[in-house]
Structure formats: C-alpha cells, structure tokens
C-alpha positions in Angstrom: 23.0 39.0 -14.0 24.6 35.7 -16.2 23.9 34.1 -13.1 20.8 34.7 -12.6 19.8 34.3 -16.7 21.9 30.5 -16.1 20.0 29.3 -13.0 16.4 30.7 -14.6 17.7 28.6 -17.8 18.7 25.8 -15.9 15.2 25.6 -13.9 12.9 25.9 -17.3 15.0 22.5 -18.5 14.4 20.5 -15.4 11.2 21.4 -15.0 10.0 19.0 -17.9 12.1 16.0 -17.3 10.6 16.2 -13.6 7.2 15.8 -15.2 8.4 13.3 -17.2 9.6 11.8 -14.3 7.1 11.8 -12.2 4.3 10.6 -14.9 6.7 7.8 -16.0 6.7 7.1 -11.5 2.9 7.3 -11.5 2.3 4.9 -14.4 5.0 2.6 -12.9 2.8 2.7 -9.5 -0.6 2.4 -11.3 0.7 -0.6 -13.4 2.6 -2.4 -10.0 -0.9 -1.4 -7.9 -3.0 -3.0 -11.1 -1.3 -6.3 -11.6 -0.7 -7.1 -7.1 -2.3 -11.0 -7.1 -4.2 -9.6 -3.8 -6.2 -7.4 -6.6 -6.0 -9.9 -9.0 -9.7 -11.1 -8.1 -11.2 -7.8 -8.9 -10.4 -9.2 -12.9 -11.2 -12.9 -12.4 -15.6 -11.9 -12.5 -15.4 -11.7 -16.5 -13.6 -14.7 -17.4 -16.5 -17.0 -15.8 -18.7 -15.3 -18.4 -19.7 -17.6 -21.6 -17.7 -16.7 -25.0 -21.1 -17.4 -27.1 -19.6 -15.2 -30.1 -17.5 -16.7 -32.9 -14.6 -14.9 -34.9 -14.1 -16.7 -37.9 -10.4 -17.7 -39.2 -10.1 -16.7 -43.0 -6.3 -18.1 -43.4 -6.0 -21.7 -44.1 -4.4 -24.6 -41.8 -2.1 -26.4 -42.2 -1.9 -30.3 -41.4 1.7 -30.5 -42.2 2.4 -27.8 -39.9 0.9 -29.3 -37.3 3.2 -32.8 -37.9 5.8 -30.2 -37.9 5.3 -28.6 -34.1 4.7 -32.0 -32.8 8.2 -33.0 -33.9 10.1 -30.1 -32.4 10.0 -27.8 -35.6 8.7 -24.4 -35.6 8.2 -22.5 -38.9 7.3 -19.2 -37.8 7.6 -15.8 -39.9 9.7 -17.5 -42.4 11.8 -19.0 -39.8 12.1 -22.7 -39.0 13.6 -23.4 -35.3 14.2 -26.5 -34.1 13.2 -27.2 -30.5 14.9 -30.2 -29.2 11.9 -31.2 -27.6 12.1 -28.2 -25.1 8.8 -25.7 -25.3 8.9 -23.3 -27.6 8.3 -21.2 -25.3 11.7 -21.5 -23.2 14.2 -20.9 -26.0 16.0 -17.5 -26.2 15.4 -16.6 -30.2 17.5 -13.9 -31.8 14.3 -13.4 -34.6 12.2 -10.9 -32.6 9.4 -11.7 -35.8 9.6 -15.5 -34.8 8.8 -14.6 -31.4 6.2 -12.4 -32.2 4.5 -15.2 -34.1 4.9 -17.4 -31.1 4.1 -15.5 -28.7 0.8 -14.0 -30.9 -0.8 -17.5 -31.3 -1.4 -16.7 -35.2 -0.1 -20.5 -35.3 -3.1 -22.0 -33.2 -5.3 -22.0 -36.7 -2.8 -25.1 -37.5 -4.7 -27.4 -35.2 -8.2 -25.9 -35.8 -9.3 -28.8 -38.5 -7.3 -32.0 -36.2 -9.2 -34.7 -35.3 -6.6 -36.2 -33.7 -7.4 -36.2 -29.8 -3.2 -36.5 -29.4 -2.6 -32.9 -31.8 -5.8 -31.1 -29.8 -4.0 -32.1 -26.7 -0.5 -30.8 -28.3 -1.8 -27.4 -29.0 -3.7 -27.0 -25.4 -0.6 -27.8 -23.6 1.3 -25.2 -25.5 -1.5 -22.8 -24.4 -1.2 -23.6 -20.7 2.6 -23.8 -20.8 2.6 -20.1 -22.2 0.4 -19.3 -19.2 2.8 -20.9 -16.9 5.8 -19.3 -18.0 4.5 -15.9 -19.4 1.4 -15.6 -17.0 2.8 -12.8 -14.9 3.5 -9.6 -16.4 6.4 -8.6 -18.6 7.0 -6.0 -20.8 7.9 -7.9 -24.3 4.7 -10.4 -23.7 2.4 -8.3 -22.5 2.6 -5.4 -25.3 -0.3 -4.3 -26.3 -0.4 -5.1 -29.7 0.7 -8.9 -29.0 -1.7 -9.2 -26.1 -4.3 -8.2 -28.1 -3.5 -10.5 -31.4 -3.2 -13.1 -28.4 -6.5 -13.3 -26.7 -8.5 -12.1 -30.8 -6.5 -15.9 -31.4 -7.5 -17.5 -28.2 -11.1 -16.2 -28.7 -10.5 -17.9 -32.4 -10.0 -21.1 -31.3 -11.5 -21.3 -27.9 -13.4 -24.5 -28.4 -10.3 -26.3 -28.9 -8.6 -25.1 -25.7 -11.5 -25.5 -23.1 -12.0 -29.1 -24.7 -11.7 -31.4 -22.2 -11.2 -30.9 -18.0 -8.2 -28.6 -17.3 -5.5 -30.5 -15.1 -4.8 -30.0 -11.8 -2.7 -27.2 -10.5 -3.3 -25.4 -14.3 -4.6 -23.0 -15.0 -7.3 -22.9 -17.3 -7.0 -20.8 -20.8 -10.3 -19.0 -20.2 -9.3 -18.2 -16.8 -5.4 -16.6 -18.3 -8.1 -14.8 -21.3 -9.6 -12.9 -18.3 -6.1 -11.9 -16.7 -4.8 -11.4 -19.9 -6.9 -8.6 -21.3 -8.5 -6.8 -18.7 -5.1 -5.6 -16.9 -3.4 -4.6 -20.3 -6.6 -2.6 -20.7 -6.2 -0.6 -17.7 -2.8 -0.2 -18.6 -3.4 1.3 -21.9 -6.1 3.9 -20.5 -2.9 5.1 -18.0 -0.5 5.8 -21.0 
C-alpha cells in the first residue's frame, strides 16, 4: 500500500517538471526555427519601409562626451572605462549597468547636435560594429527590455545613422532595426 501511495506521489511531482520541460523544449525550438538565416527573409519586407515618424530626445547632449568616446573613454552609468582604442563593444565589463548602457544606445543622443562629419562618422561605426558583433542572437543582447530601448534609440537618431552610403560588406542600421525587432517580437508572444 506505501508503495503504491510513493509511486502515485512520485508520478504527481514529475508530471509538472515534464511540462516544464517540454514548454521550455518548445520555446527553445520556436526561438531556433524563428531566427534560421534561411527564414531570415520573411523579416527583411519591413525594414525597406520609410521611418517618416520622429521620437523626440528630451535629455540633453553632450559635446564633451562625445570628445570623450572618440578618445577611448566611456562614461557610462556612472562608470568611466577606458578602451585602449579597442570597440567598446569587445571588452568583457564586470558593471552589468555599464553594459546595459552600451549595449541600450541611451549614449547615441551624444552625437545628435555634431556637426562634425568625423564624430557623425564615429557614432555610425559604433552602430555597425554592434551589428557585426552582436547581430546574431544572444541571450544578454537580445533581452527584451534592451532590444527594445535599442531600436526606441536607433529610431531616435536614425537620420544620423542612415547619413551617408553604407560600406560595402555592412550591414546597414535600418536593415539590423528590421532583424532586430521583429524576431524579439515573435519571441516574446511565445513566452
């Protein structure tokens, strides 16, 4: 009779974590089938589409900051790193609210007043170089809450990244704002 009362006991735990299982499985499948590059075309349509609205930047810039960037140092989230002259984006920082800045784009309004072809340049290339590096998926980058403070920045500031012809074998920011939103979206709706 224990035996029986044990195994019935046994059963109504597992039965739970296999659901947990298998949902945590099928998200994992859905996200891997979602993000495959020979489906990537299916979320290329909607970045070819004209941004014709304007989000408006309420925090003030910066010029100093901008001086700053181009020299290597980064004063992000209270946090000043020095670069080296290596991207930003290539260091391994132990500040996770340094890397959220970073990696949010919050500091693109910097560069929004430049006139300086040289600084407009500066801030483009960190765009593409984030693409390059971060453009497939991973979990830390591609949370929802940083993706979405990402492309709200890019959208921002858009003017200053699609100034000028992209160069060759780049990709084009308005290109990465299409792959960068409309995947994460599907992934939210699965979980």
């Amino acid at each position: 009779m224990t035996q029986a009362l044990a195994a019935a006991d046994a059963s109504s735990t597992m039965l739970p974590r296999l659901g947990y299982a298998l949902r945590r499985l099928a998200y994992g499948l859905a996200d891997t089938f979602v993000t495959l590059p020979i489906l990537r075309w299916t979320w290329r349509g909607l970045a070819d589409d004209a941004f014709s609205g304007e989000l408006h930047e309420f925090r003030p810039t910066d010029r100093e900051a901008v001086r700053d960037m181009m020299a290597g140092r980064y004063l992000l989230a209270s946090k000043l790193i020095e670069t080296h002259g290596v991207s930003p984006f290539a260091l391994a920082v132990d500040h996770t609210d340094w890397w959220f800045n970073l990696h949010g784009f919050a500091w693109l309004r910097h560069f929004r007043d430049v006139r300086d072809p040289g600084e407009r340049n500066f801030a483009r290339t960190l765009v593409l170089d984030w693409i390059g590096r971060e453009g497939r998926f991973e979990r830390d980058t591609w949370a929802l809450a940083l993706t979405a403070q990402r492309v709200l920045n890019w959208l921002r500031h858009l003017p200053l990244l699609l100034e000028g012809p992209p160069r060759a074998g780049q990709n084009h920011p308005a290109r990465a704002r299409g792959t960068d939103s409309e995947p994460q979206a599907a992934r939210a709706s699965c979980g």
